[in-house]
mmCIF file of the N, C-alpha and C atoms, coordinates in Angstrom:
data_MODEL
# 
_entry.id   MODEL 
# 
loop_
_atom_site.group_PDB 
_atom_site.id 
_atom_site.type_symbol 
_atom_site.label_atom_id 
_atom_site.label_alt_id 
_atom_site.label_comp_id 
_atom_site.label_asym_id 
_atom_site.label_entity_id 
_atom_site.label_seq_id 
_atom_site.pdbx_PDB_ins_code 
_atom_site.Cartn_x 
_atom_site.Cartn_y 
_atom_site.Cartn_z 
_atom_site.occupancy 
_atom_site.B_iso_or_equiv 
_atom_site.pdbx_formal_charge 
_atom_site.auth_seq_id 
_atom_site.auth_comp_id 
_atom_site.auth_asym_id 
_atom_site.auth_atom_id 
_atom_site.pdbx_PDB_model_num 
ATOM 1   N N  . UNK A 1 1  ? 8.969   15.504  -7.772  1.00 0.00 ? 1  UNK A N  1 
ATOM 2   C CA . UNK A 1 1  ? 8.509   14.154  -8.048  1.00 0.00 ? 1  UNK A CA 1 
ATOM 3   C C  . UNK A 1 1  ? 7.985   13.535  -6.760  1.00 0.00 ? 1  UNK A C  1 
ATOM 4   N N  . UNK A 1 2  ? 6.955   12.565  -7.320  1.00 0.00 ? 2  UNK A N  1 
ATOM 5   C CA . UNK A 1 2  ? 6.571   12.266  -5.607  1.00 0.00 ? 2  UNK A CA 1 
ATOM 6   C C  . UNK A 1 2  ? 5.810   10.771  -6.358  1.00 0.00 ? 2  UNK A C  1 
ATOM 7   N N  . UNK A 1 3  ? 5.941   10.109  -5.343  1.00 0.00 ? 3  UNK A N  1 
ATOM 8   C CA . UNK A 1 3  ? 5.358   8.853   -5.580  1.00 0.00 ? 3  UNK A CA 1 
ATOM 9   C C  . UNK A 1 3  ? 3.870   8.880   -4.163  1.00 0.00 ? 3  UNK A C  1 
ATOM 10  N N  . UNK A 1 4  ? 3.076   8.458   -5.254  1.00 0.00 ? 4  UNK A N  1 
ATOM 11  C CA . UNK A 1 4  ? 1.317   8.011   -4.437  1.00 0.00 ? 4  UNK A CA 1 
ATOM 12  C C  . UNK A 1 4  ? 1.464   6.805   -3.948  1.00 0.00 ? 4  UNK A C  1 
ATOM 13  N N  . UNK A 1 5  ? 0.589   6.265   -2.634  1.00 0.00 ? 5  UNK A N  1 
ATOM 14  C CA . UNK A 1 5  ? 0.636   5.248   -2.603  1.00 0.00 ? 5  UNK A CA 1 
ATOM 15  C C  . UNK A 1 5  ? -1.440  5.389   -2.697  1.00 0.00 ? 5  UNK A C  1 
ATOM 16  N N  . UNK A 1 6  ? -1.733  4.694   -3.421  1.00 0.00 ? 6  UNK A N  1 
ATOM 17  C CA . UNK A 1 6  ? -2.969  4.428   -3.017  1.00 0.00 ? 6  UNK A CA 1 
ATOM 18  C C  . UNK A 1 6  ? -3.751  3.240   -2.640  1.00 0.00 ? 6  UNK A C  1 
ATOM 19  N N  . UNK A 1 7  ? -3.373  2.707   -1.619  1.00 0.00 ? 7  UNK A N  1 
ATOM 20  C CA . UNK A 1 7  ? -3.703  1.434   -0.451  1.00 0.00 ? 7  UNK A CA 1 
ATOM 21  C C  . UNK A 1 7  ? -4.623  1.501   -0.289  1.00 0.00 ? 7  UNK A C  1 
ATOM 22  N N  . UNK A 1 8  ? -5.270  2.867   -0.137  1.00 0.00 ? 8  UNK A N  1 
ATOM 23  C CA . UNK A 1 8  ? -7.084  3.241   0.301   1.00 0.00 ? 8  UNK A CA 1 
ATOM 24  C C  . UNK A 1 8  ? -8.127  2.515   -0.663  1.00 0.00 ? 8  UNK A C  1 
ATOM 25  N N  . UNK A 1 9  ? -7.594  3.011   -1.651  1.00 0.00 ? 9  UNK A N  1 
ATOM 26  C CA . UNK A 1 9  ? -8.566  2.849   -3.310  1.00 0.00 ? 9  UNK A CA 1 
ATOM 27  C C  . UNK A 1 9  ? -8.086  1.265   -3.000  1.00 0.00 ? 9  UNK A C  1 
ATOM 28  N N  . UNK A 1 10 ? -7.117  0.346   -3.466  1.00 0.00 ? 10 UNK A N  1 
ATOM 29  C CA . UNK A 1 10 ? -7.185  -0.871  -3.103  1.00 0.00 ? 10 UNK A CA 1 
ATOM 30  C C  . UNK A 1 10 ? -7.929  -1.799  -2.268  1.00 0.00 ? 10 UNK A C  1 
ATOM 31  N N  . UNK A 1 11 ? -7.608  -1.426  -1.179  1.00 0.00 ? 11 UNK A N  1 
ATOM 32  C CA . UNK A 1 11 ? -8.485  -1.928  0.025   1.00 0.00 ? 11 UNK A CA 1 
ATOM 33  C C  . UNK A 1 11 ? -9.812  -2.133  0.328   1.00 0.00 ? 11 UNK A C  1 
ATOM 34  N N  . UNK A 1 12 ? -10.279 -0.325  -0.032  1.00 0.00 ? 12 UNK A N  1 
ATOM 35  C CA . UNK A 1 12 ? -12.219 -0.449  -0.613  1.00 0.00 ? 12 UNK A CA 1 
ATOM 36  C C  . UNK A 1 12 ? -12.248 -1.225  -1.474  1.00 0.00 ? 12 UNK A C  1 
ATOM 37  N N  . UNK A 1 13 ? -11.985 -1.101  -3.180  1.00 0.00 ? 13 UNK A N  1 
ATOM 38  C CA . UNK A 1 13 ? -12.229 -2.403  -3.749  1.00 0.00 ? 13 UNK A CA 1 
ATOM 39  C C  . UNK A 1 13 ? -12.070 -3.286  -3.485  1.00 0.00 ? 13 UNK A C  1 
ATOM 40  N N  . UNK A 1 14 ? -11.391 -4.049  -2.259  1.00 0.00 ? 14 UNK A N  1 
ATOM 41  C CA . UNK A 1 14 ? -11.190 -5.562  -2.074  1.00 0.00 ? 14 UNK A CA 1 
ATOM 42  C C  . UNK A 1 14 ? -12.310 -5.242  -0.923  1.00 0.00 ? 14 UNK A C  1 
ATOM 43  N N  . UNK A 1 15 ? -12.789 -4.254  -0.325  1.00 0.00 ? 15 UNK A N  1 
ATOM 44  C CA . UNK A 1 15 ? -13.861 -4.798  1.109   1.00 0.00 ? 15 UNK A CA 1 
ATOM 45  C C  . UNK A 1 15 ? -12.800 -5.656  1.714   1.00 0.00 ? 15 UNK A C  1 
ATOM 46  N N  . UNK A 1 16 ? -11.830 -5.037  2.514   1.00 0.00 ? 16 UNK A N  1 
ATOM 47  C CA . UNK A 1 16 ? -10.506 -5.394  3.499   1.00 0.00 ? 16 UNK A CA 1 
ATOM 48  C C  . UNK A 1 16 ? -10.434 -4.565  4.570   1.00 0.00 ? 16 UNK A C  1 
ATOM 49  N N  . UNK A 1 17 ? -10.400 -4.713  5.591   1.00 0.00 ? 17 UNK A N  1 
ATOM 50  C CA . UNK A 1 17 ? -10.064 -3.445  6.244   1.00 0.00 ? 17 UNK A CA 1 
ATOM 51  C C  . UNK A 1 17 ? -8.610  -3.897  7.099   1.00 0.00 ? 17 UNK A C  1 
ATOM 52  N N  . UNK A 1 18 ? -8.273  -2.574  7.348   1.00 0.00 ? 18 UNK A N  1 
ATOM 53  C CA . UNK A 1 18 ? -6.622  -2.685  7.773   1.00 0.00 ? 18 UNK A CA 1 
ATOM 54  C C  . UNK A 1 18 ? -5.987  -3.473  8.709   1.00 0.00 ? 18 UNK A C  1 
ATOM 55  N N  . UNK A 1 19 ? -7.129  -3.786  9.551   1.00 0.00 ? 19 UNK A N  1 
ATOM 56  C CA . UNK A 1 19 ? -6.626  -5.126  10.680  1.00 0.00 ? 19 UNK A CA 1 
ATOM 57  C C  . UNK A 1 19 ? -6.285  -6.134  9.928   1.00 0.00 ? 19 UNK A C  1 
ATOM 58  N N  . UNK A 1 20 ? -7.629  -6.654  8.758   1.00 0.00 ? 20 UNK A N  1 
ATOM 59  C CA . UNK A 1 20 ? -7.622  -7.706  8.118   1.00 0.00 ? 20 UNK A CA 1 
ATOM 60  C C  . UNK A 1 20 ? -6.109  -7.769  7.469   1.00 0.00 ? 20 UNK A C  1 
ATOM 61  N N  . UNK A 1 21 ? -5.765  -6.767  6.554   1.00 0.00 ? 21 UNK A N  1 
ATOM 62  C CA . UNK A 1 21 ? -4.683  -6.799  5.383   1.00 0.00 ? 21 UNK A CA 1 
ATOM 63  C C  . UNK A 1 21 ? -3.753  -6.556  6.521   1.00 0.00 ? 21 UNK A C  1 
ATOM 64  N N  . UNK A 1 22 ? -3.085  -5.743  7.464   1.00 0.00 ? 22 UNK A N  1 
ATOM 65  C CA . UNK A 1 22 ? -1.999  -6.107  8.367   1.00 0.00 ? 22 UNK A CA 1 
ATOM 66  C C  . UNK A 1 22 ? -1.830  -7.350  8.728   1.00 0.00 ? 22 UNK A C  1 
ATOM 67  N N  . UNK A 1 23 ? -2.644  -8.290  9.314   1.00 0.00 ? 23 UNK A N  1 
ATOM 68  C CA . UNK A 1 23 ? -2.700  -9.286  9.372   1.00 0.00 ? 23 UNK A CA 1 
ATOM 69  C C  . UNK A 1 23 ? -2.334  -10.672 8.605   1.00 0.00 ? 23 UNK A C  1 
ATOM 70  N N  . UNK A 1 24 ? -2.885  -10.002 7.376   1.00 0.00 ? 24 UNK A N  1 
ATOM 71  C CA . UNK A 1 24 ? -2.770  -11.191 6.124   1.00 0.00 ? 24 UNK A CA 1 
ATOM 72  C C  . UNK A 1 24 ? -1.253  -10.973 5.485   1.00 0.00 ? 24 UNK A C  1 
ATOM 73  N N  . UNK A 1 25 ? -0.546  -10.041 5.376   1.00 0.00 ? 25 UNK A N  1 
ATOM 74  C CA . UNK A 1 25 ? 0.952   -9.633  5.232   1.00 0.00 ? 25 UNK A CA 1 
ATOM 75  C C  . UNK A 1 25 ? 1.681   -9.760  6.286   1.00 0.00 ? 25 UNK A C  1 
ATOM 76  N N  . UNK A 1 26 ? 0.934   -9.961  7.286   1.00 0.00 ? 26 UNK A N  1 
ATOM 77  C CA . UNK A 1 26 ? 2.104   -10.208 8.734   1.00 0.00 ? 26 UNK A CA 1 
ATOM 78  C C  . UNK A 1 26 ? 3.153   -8.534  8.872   1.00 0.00 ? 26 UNK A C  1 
ATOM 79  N N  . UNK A 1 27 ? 2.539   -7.490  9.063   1.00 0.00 ? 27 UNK A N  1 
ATOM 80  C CA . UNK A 1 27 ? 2.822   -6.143  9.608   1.00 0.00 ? 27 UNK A CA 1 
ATOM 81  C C  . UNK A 1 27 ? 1.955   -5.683  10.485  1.00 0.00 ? 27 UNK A C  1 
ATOM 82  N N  . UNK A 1 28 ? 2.716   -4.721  11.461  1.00 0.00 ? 28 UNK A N  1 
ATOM 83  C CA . UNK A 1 28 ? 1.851   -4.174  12.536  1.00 0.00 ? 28 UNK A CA 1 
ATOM 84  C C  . UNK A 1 28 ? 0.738   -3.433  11.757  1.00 0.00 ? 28 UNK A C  1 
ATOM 85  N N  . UNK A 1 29 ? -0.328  -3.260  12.893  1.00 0.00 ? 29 UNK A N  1 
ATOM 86  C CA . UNK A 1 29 ? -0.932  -1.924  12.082  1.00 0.00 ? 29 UNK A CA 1 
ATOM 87  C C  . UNK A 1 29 ? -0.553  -0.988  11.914  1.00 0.00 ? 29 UNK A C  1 
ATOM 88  N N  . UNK A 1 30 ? 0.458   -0.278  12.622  1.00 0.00 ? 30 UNK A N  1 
ATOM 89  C CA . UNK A 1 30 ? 0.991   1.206   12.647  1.00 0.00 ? 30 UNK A CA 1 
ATOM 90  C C  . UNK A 1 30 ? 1.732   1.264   11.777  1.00 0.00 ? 30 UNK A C  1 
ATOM 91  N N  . UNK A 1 31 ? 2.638   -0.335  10.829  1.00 0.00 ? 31 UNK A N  1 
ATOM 92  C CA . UNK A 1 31 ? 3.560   -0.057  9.435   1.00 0.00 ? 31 UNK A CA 1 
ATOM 93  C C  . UNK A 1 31 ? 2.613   0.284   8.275   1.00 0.00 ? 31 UNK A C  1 
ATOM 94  N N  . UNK A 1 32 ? 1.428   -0.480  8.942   1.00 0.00 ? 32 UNK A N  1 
ATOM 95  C CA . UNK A 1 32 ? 0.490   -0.484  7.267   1.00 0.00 ? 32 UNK A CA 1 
ATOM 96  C C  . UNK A 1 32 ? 0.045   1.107   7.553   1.00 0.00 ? 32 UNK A C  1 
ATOM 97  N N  . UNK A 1 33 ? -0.633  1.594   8.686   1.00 0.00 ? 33 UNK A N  1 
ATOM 98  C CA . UNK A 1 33 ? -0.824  3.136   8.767   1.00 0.00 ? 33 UNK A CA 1 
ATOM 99  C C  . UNK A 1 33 ? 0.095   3.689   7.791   1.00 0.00 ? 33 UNK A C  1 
ATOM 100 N N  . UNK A 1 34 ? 1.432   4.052   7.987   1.00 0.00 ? 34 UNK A N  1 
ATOM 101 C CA . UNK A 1 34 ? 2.316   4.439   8.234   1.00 0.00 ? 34 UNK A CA 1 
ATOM 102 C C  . UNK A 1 34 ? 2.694   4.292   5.951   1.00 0.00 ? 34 UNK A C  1 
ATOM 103 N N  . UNK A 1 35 ? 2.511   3.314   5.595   1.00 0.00 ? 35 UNK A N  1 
ATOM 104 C CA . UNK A 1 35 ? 2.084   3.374   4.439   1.00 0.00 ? 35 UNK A CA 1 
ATOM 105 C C  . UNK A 1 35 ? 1.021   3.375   3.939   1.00 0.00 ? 35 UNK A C  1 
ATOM 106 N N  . UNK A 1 36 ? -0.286  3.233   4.717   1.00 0.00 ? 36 UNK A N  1 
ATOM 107 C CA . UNK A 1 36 ? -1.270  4.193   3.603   1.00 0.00 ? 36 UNK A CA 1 
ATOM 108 C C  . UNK A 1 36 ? -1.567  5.831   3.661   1.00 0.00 ? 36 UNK A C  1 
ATOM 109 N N  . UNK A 1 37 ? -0.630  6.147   4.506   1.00 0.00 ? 37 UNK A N  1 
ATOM 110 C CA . UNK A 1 37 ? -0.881  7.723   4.385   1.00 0.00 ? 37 UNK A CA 1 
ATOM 111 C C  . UNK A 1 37 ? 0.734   8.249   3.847   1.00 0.00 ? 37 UNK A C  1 
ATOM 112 N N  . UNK A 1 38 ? 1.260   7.505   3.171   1.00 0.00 ? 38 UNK A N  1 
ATOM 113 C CA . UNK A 1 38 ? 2.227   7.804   2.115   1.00 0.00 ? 38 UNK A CA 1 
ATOM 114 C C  . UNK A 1 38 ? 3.562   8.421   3.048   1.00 0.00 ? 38 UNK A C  1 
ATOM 115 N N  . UNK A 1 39 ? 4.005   8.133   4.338   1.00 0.00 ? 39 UNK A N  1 
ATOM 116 C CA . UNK A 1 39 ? 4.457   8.562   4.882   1.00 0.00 ? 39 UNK A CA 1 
ATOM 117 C C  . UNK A 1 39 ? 6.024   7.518   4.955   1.00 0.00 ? 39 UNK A C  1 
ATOM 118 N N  . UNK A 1 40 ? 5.929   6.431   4.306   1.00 0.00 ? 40 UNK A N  1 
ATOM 119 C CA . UNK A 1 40 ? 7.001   5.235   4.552   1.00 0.00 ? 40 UNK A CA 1 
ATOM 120 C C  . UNK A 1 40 ? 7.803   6.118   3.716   1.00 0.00 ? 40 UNK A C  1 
ATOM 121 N N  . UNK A 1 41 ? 9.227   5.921   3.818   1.00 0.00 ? 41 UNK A N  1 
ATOM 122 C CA . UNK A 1 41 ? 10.781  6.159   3.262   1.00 0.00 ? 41 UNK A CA 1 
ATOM 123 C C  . UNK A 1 41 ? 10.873  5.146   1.938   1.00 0.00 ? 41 UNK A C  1 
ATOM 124 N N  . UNK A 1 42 ? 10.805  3.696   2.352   1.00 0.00 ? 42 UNK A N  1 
ATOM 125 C CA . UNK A 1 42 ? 10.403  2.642   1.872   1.00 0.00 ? 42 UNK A CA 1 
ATOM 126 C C  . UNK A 1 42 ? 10.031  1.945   1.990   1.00 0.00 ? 42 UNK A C  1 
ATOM 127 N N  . UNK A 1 43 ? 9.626   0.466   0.545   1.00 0.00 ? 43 UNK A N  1 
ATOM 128 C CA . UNK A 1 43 ? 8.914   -0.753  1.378   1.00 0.00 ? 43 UNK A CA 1 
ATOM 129 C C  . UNK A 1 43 ? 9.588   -1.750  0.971   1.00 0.00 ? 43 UNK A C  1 
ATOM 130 N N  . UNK A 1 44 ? 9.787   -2.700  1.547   1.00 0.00 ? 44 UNK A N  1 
ATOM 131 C CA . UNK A 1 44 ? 10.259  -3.772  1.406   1.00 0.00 ? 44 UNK A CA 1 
ATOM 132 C C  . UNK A 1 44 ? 9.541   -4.548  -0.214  1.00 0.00 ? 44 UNK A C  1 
ATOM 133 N N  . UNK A 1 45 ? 10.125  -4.762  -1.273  1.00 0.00 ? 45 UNK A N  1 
ATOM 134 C CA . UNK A 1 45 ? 9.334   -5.753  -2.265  1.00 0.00 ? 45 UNK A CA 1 
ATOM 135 C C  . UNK A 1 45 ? 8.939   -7.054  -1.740  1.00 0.00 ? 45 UNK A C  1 
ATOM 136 N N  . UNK A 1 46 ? 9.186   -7.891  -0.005  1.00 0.00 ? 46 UNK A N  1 
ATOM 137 C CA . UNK A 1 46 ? 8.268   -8.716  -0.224  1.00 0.00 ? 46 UNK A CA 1 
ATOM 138 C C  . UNK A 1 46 ? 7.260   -7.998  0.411   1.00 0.00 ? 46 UNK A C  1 
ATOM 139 N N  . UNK A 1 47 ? 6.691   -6.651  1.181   1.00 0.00 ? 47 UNK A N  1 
ATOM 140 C CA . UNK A 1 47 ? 5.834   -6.485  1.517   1.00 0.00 ? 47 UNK A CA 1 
ATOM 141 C C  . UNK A 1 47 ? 5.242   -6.063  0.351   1.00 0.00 ? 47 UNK A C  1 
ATOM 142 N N  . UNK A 1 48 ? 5.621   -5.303  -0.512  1.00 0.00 ? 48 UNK A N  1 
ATOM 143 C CA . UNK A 1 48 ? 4.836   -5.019  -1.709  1.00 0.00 ? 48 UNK A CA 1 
ATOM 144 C C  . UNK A 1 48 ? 4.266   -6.625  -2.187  1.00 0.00 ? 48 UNK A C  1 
ATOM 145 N N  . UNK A 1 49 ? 5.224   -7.549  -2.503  1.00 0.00 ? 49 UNK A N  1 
ATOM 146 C CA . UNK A 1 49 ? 4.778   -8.464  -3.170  1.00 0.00 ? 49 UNK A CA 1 
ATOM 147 C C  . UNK A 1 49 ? 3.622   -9.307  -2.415  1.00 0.00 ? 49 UNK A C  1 
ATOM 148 N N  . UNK A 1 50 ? 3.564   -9.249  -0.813  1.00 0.00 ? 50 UNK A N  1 
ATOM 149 C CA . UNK A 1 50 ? 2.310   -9.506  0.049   1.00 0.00 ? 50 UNK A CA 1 
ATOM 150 C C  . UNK A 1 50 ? 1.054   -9.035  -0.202  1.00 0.00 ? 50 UNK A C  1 
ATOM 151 N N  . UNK A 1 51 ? 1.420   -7.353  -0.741  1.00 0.00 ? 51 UNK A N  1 
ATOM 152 C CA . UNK A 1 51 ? 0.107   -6.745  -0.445  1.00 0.00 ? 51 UNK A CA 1 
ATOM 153 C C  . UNK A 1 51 ? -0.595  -7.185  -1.785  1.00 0.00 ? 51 UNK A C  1 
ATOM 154 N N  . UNK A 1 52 ? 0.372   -6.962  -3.071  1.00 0.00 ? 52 UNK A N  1 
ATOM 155 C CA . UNK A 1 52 ? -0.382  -7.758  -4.742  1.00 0.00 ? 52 UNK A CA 1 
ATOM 156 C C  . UNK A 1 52 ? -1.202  -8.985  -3.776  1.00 0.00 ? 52 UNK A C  1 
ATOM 157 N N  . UNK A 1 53 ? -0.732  -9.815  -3.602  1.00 0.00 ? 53 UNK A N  1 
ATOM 158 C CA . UNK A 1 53 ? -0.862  -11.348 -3.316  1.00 0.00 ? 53 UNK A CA 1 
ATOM 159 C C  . UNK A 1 53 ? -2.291  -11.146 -2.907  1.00 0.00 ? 53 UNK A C  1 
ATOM 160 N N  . UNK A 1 54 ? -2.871  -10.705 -1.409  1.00 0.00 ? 54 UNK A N  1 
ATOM 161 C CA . UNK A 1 54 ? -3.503  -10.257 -0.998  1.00 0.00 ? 54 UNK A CA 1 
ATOM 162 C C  . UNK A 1 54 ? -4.550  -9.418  -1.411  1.00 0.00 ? 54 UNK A C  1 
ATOM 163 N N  . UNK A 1 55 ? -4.311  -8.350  -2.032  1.00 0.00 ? 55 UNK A N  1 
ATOM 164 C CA . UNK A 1 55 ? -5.029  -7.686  -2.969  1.00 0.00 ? 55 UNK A CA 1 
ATOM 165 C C  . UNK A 1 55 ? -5.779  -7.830  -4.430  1.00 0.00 ? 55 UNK A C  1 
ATOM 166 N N  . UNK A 1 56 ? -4.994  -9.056  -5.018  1.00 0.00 ? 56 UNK A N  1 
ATOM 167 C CA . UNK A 1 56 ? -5.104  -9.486  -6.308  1.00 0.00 ? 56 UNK A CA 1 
ATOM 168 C C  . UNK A 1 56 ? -5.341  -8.324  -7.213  1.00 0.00 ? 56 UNK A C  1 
ATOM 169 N N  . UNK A 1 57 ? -3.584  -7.769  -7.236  1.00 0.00 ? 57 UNK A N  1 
ATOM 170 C CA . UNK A 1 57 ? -3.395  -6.299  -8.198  1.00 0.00 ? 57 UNK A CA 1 
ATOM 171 C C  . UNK A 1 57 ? -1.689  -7.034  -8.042  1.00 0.00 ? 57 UNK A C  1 
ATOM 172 N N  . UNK A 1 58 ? -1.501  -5.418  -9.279  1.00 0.00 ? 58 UNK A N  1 
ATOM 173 C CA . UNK A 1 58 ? -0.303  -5.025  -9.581  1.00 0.00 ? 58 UNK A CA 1 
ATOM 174 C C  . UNK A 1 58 ? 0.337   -4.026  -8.456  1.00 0.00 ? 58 UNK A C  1 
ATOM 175 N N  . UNK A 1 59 ? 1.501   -3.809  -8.721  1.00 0.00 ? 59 UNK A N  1 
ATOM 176 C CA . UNK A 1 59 ? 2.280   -2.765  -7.961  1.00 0.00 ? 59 UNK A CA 1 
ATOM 177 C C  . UNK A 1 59 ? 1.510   -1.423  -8.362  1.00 0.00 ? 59 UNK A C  1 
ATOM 178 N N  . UNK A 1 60 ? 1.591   -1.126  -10.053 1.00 0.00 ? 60 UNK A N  1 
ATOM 179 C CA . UNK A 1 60 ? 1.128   0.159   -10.102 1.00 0.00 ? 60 UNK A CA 1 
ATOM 180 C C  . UNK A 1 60 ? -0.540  0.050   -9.794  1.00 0.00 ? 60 UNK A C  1 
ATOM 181 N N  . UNK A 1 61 ? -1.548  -0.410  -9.070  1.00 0.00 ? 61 UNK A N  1 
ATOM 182 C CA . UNK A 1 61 ? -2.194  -0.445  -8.530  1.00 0.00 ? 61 UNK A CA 1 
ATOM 183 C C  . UNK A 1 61 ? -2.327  0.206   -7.161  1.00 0.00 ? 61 UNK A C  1 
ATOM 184 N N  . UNK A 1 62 ? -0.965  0.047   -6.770  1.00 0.00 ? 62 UNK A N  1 
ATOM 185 C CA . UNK A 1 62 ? -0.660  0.643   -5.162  1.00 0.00 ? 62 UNK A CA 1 
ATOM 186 C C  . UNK A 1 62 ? -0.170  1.713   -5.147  1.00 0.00 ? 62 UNK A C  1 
ATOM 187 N N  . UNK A 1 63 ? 1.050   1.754   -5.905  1.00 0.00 ? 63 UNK A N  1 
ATOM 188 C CA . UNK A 1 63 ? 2.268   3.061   -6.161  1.00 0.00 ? 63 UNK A CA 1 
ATOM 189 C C  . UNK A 1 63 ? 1.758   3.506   -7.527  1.00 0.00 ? 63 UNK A C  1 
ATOM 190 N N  . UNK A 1 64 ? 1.809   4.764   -7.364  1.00 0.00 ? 64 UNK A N  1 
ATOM 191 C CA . UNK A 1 64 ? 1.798   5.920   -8.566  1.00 0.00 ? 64 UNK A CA 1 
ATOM 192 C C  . UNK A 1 64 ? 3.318   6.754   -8.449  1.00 0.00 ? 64 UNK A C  1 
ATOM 193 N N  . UNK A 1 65 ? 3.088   7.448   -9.509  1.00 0.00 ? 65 UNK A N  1 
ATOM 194 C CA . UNK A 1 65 ? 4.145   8.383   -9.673  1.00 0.00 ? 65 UNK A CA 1 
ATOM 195 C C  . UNK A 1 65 ? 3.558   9.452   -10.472 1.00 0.00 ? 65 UNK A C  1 
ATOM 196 N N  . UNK A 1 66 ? 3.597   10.997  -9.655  1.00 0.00 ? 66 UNK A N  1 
ATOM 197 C CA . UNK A 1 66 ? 3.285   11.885  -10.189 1.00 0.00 ? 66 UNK A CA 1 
ATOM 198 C C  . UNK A 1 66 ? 4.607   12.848  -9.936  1.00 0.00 ? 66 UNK A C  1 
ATOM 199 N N  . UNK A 1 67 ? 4.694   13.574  -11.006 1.00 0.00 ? 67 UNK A N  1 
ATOM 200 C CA . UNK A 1 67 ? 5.518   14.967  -11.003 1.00 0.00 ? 67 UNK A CA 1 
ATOM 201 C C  . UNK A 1 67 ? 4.906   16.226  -10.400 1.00 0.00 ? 67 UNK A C  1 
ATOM 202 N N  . UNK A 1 68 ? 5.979   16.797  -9.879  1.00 0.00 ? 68 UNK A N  1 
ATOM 203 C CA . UNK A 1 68 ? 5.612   17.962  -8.939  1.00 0.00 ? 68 UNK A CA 1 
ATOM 204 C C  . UNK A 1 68 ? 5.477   19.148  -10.037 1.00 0.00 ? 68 UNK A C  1 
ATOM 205 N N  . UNK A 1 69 ? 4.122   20.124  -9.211  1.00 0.00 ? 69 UNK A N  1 
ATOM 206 C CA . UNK A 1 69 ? 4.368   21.425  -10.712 1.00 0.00 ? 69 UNK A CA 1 
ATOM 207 C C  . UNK A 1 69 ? 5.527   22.276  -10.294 1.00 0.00 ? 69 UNK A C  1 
ATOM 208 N N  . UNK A 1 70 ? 5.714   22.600  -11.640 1.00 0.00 ? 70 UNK A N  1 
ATOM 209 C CA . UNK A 1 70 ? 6.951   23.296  -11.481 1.00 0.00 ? 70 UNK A CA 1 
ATOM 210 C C  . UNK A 1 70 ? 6.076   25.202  -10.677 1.00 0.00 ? 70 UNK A C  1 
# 
């Protein structure tokens, strides 16, 4: 099981770039790095709830969930 984050696909559709959206959530750049290459443990729900805000989306907009093949 593995959870996606797709921040990338978000971001192009909003025409944001990562200074901008670090900025506008109040995180370094290297946390937002650090979750758009799916590498975070976890995220905080108010940073999730920053990035909706910001983004004007849902969670499953950001996070996916796919199953691993067997």
């Amino acid at each position: 099981m593995r959870i996606i984050v797709n921040l990338d696909v978000m971001m192009a559709k909003r025409k944001i770039s990562s200074g901008d959206l670090a900025k506008r959530i109040d995180i370094t750049p290297a946390n937002l790095s650090i979750l758009k290459t799916g590498k975070a443990k976890a995220i905080r729900f108010s940073t999730l709830e920053k990035l909706c805000e910001v983004l004007d989306c849902q969670p499953g907009d950001i996070l996916e969930f796919r199953k691993e093949e067997d």
